[in-house]
C-alpha positions as CSV (number, residue, x, y, z in Angstrom):
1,X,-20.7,-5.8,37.7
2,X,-24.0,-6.7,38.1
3,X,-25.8,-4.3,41.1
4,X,-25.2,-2.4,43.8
5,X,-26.3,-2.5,47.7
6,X,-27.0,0.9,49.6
7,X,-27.0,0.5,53.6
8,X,-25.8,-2.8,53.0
9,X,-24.8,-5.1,55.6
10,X,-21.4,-6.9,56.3
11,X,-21.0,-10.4,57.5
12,X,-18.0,-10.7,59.1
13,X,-15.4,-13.3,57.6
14,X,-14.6,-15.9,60.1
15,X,-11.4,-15.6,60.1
16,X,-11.6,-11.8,60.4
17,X,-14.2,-11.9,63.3
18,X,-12.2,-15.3,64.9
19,X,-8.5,-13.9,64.7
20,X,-8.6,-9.8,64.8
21,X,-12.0,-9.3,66.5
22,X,-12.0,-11.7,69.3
23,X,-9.5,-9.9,71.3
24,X,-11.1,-6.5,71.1
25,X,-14.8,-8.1,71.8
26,X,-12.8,-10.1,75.0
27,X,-11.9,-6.7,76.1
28,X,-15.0,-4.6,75.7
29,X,-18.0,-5.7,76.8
30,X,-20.0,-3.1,74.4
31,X,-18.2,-4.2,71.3
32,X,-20.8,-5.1,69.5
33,X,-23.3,-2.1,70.6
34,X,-20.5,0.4,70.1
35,X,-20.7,-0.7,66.5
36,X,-24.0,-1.7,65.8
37,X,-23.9,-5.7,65.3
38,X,-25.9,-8.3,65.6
39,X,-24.9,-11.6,66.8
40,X,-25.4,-14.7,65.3
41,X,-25.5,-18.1,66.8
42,X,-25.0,-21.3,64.7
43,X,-28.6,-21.8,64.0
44,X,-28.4,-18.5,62.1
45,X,-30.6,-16.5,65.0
46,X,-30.1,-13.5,66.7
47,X,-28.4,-13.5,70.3
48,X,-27.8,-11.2,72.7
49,X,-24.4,-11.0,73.2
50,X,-24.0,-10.1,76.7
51,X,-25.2,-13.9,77.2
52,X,-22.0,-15.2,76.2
53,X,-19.3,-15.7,78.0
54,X,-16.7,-14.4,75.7
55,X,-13.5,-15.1,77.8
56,X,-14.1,-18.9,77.1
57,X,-14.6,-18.4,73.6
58,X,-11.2,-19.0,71.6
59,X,-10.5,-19.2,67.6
60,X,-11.3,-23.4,67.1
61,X,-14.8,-22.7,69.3
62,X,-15.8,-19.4,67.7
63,X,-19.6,-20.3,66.7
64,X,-20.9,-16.9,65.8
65,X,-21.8,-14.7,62.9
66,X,-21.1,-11.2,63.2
67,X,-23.5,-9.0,60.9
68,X,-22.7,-5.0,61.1
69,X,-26.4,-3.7,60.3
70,X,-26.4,-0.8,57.6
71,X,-25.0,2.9,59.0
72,X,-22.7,5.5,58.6
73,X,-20.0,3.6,60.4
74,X,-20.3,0.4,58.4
75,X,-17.4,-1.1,57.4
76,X,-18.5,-1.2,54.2
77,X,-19.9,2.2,54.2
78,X,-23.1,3.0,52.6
79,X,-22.9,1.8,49.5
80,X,-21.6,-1.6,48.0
81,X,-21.0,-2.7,43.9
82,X,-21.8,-6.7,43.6
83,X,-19.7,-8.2,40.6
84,X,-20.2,-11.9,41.6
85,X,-16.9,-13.9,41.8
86,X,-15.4,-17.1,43.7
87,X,-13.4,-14.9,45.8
88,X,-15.7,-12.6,47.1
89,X,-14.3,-9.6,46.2
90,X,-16.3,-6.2,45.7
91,X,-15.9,-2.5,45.4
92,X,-17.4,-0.5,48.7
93,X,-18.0,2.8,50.3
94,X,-15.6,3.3,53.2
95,X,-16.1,4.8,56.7
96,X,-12.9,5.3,56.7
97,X,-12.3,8.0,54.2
98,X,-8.8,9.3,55.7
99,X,-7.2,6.2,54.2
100,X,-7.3,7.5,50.7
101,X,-4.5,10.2,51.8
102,X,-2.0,7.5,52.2
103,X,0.3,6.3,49.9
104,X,0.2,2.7,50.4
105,X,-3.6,1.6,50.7
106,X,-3.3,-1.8,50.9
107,X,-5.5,-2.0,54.2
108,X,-8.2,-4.3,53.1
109,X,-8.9,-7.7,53.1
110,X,-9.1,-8.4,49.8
111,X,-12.5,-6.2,49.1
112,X,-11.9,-2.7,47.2
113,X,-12.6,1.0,49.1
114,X,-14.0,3.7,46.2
115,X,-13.0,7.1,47.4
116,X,-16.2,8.6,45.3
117,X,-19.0,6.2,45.8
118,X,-21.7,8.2,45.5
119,X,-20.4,9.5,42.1
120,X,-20.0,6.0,41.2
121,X,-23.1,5.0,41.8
122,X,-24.6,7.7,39.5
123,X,-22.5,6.8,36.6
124,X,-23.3,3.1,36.7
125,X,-26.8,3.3,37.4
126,X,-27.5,6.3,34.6
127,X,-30.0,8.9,34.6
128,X,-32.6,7.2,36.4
129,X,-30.6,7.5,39.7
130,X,-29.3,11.4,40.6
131,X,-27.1,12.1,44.0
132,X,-30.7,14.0,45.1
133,X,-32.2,10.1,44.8
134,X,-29.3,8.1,46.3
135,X,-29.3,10.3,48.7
136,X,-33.1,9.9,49.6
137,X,-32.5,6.1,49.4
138,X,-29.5,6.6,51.8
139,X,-31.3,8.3,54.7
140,X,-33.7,5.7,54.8
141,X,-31.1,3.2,56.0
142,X,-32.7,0.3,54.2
143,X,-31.0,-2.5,52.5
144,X,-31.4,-1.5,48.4
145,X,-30.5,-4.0,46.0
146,X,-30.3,-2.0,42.6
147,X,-29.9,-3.9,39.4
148,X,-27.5,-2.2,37.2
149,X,-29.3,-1.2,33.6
150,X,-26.7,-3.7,31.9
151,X,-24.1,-5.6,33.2
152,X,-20.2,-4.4,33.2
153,X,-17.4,-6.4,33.1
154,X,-15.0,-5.6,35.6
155,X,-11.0,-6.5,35.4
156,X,-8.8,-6.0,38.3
157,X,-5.7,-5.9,37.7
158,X,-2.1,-6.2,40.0
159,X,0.8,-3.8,38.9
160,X,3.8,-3.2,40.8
161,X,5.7,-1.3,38.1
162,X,3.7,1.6,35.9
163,X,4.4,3.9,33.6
164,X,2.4,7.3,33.8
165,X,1.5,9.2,30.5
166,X,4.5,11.0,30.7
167,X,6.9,7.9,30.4
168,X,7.4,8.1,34.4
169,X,7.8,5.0,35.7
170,X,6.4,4.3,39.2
171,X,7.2,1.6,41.5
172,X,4.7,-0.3,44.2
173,X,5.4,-2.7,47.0
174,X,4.5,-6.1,46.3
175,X,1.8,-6.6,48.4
176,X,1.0,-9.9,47.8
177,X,4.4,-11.5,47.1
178,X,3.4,-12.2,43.4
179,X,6.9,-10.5,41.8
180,X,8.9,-13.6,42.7
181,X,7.0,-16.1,41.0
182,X,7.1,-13.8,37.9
183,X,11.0,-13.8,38.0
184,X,11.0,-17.5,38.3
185,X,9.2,-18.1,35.7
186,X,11.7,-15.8,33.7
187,X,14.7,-17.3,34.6
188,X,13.1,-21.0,33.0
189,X,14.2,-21.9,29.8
190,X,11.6,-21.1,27.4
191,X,10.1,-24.0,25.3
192,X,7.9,-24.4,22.8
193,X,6.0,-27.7,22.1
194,X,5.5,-28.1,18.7
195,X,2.4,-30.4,17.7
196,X,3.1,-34.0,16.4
197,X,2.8,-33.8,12.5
């Protein structure tokens, strides 16, 4: 991990905003003030929505950006941790704080929620940066790029079978369908290629 982003903003995946979005946007006219976003055309510039004619607009013509500006109701939340990868993937905040009651929490898109961001970001970012200063930098809704004091190294890992400290073993759905190729793989013959001597 190499920084974090308070108030940061979230571009929209296209195939989040072009697939899930687009029907609710079709059927609200205020979709995008309701939720504080900006609209992007292709150029990169800011539209006004209400200028589009969004009962034309299908998945295969969907030409827009959708960029939810920093706030409380982010989807994102306040407070984002960067650890640069090819996937995209990052820790965030969540507006949606109810979700950490569930069992299963497999609600993203591939990004992960932190239920104690705040906390968090305090550890990370060390004695320099107290809850009494993120909270200051918070309230002034500006995007904050803060560089972490050293780099960590972050490893995410996918179980779908653990075993607590006490020898319980616990058993999660397979989310994404990995467990198959496992057993598979299992079942082959094992072989060992031994070097030409």
């Amino acid at each position: 991990m190499k920084y974090l982003v308070f108030n940061p903003t979230w571009t929209v995946p296209y195939s989040i905003a072009s697939k899930e979005m687009l029907p609710a946007i079709q059927a609200d006219p205020e979709y995008f003030q309701k939720r504080d976003f900006d609209v992007k055309d292709r150029s990169g510039e800011i539209i006004d929505p209400t200028t589009v004619d969004w009962s034309s607009v299908t998945r295969r013509n969907f030409g827009y950006t959708l960029v939810q500006r920093p706030g409380p109701a982010n989807a994102l939340g306040r407070v984002k941790f960067m650890f640069p990868n090819k996937h995209a993937v990052y820790l965030h905040d969540t507006p949606s704080k109810y979700l950490f009651e569930k069992a299963g929490r497999a609600f993203s898109h591939g990004c992960i929620r932190v239920e104690h961001p705040y906390e968090f970001a305090e550890l990370l970012l060390g004695p320099d940066w107290d809850q009494d200063k993120i909270a200051a930098t918070l309230d002034t809704r500006k995007i904050t790029t803060v560089s972490l004091p050293k780099s960590l190294p972050v490893l995410l890992l996918y179980w779908t079978a653990v075993v607590n400290q006490d020898g319980k073993v616990f058993f999660y759905n397979d989310v994404y369908q990995r467990d198959q190729n496992i057993s598979t793989a299992l079942d082959e013959p094992f072989k060992i290629e031994l070097p030409d001597s």
